[in-house]
N, C-alpha and C positions, 0 to 999 in steps of 0.2 A: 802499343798505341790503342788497339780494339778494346785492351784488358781496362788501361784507364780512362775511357769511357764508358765501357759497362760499367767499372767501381764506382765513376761520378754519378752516375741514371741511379745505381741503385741506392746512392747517398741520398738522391735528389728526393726518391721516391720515399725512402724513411722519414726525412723531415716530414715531407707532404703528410704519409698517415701518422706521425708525430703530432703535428701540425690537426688534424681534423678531431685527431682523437684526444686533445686537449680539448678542444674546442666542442667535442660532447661531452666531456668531463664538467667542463664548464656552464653549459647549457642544463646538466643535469643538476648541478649544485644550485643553479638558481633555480629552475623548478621546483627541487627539491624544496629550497627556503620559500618560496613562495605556498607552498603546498600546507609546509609547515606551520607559514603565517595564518593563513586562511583556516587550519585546523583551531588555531590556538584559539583566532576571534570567532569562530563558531563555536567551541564550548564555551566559550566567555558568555556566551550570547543565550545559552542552553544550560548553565550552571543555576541548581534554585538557588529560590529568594522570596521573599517575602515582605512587603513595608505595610504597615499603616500610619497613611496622612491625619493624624488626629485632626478634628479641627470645632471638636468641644468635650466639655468636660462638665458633669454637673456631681458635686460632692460637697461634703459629706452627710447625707441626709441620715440621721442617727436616730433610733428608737428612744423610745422616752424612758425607756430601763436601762438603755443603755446595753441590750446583749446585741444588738444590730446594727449595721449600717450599711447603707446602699448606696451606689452609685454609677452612672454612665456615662462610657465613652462613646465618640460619634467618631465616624471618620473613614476614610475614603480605605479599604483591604486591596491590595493588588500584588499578583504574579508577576514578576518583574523579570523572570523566563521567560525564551522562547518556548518551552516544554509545560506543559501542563502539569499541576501537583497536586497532592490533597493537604490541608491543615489538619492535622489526627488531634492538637490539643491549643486551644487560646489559655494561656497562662497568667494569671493575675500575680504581679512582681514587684515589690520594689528595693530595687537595687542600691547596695553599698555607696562608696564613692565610685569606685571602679566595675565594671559590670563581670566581676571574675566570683562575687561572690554574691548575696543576697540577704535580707532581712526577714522577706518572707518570700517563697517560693512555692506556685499550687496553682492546680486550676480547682476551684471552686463552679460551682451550677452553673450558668452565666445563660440570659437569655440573648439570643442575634435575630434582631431585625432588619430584612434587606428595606432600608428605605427606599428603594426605588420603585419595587412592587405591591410593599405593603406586606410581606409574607416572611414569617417566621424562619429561620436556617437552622440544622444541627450539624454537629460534627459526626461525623468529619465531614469537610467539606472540600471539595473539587470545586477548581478554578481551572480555567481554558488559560493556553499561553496569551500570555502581556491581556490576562481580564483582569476586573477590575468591580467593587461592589461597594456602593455606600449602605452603611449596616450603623448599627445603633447596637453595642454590645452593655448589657443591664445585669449586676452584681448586689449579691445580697447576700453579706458574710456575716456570721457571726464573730463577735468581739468577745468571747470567754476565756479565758487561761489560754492568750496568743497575741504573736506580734503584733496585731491588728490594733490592739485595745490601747498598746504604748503609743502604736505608729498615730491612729485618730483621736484617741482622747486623750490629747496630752498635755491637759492641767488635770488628768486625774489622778492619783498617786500612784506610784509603780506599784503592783500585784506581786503575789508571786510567795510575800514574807509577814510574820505580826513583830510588830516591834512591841517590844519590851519598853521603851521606855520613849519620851519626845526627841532626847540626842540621838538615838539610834534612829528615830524616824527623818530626824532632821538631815542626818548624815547619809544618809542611805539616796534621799531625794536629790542631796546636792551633785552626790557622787552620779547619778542618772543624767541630771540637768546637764554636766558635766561633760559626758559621751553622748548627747546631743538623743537619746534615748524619747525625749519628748518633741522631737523637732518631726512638723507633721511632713515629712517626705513624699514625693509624689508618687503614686501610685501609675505604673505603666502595664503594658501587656506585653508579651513573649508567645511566640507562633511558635511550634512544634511539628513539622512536617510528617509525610510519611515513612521518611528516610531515616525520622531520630532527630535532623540537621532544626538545631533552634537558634531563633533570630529575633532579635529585639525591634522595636517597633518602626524603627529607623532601616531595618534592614541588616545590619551587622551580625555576623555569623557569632554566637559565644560559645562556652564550648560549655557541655553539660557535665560531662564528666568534672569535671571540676567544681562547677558548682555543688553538685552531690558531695566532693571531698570536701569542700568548707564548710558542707552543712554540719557535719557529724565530726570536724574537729576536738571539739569538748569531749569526745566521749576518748580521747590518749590522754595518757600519763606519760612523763618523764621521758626517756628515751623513745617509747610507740610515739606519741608526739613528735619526736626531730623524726622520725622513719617518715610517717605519715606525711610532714612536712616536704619533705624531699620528695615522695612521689606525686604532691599537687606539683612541686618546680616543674616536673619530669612530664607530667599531665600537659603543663602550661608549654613546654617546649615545643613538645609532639602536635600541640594546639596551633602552635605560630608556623611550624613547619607547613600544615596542613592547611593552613589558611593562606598560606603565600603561591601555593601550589592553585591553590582555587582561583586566587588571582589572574594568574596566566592561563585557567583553562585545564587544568590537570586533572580535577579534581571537583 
């Protein structure tokens, strides 16, 4: 009789620290998840970035010989971190259809005016977290044997070749007209961080490495070509992996 009431006490009592120690198991997985959450939206919050709000544009001002042209963008530069960063490079760009590769890619001199103070900026340049700088960024490239000269003067004939004859001149023109060679695309700017991390003006991470592989495509032949080709896929993979990661705060 004594034996199966001690058996039952001590049944009773396993439940019980059964019973609690669920119930920290449980307490701790939701801590834990909460902890977790809170990790994720704080580097979400601390992850760089970069945008500029354009909000003018004054182009194409072009030299009378035609080796020049100049032009500036206005517009609102902001850290859109909680973390402070520095810009190492403003990159004058304009982009394919898809921003995976480019037409012309470089920074060029460029002069920065904060208009807010009236005072000159160089690179690199340091922003405070979530700052922000109305600036006036002024370009003066030269248009010699370069993209520049297809990209803005584009009723002037492609460069580059002497025809032989008017059909060869004729054909050559059409076939440019053709792949849009003459269509004057707009010209944008690319932030360059001090991490390497580059971002379009809109703020979107691209990835640079890859632009570099499509830049220098032409220089494979035959099979180096399909190689070369595979390692931008393989580039581009590693890119999206890394970019989804950054989304949640990983990275």
């Amino acid at each position: 009789m004594g034996y199966g009431i001690e058996t039952e006490t001590t049944s009773q009592l396993v439940s019980i620290l059964h019973t609690i120690w669920s119930g920290v198991l449980t307490t701790g997985s939701i801590s834990g998840l909460i902890a977790l959450t809170y990790t994720i939206f704080s580097n979400i919050r601390k992850r760089p970035q970069f945008k500029f709000e354009q909000t003018g544009f004054s182009g194409y001002t072009k030299s009378e010989d035609k080796t020049h042209a100049s032009f500036t963008f206005q517009g609102i530069l902001s850290n859109v971190s909680m973390e402070p960063n520095t810009i190492k490079r403003i990159i004058l760009v304009v982009w394919k259809k898809r921003k995976y590769s480019a037409i012309r890619f470089g920074w060029d001199h460029c002069g920065i005016l904060d208009k807010g103070t009236g005072q000159s900026l160089s690179l690199p340049l340091r922003l405070d977290a979530r700052d922000s700088k109305n600036i006036r960024i002024s370009y003066n490239i030269p248009t010699i044997g370069n993209e520049d000269r297809k990209i803005i003067f584009k009723s002037d004939a492609p460069g580059g070749w002497v025809s032989r004859n008017w059909i060869e001149s004729y054909w050559k023109t059409l076939v440019f007209r053709i792949k849009g060679t003459y269509k004057q695309r707009p010209y944008e700017i690319a932030i360059l961080d001090v991490n390497d991390n580059l971002f379009d003006m809109y703020g979107q991470l691209c990835s640079r490495k890859e632009i570099d592989q499509h830049w220098v495509t032409g220089n494979y032949y035959d099979y180096k070509r399909w190689l070369h080709n595979c390692n931008i896929v393989m580039t581009r993979i590693r890119f999206y992996v890394r970019r989804c990661a950054r989304y949640f705060g990983f990275f």
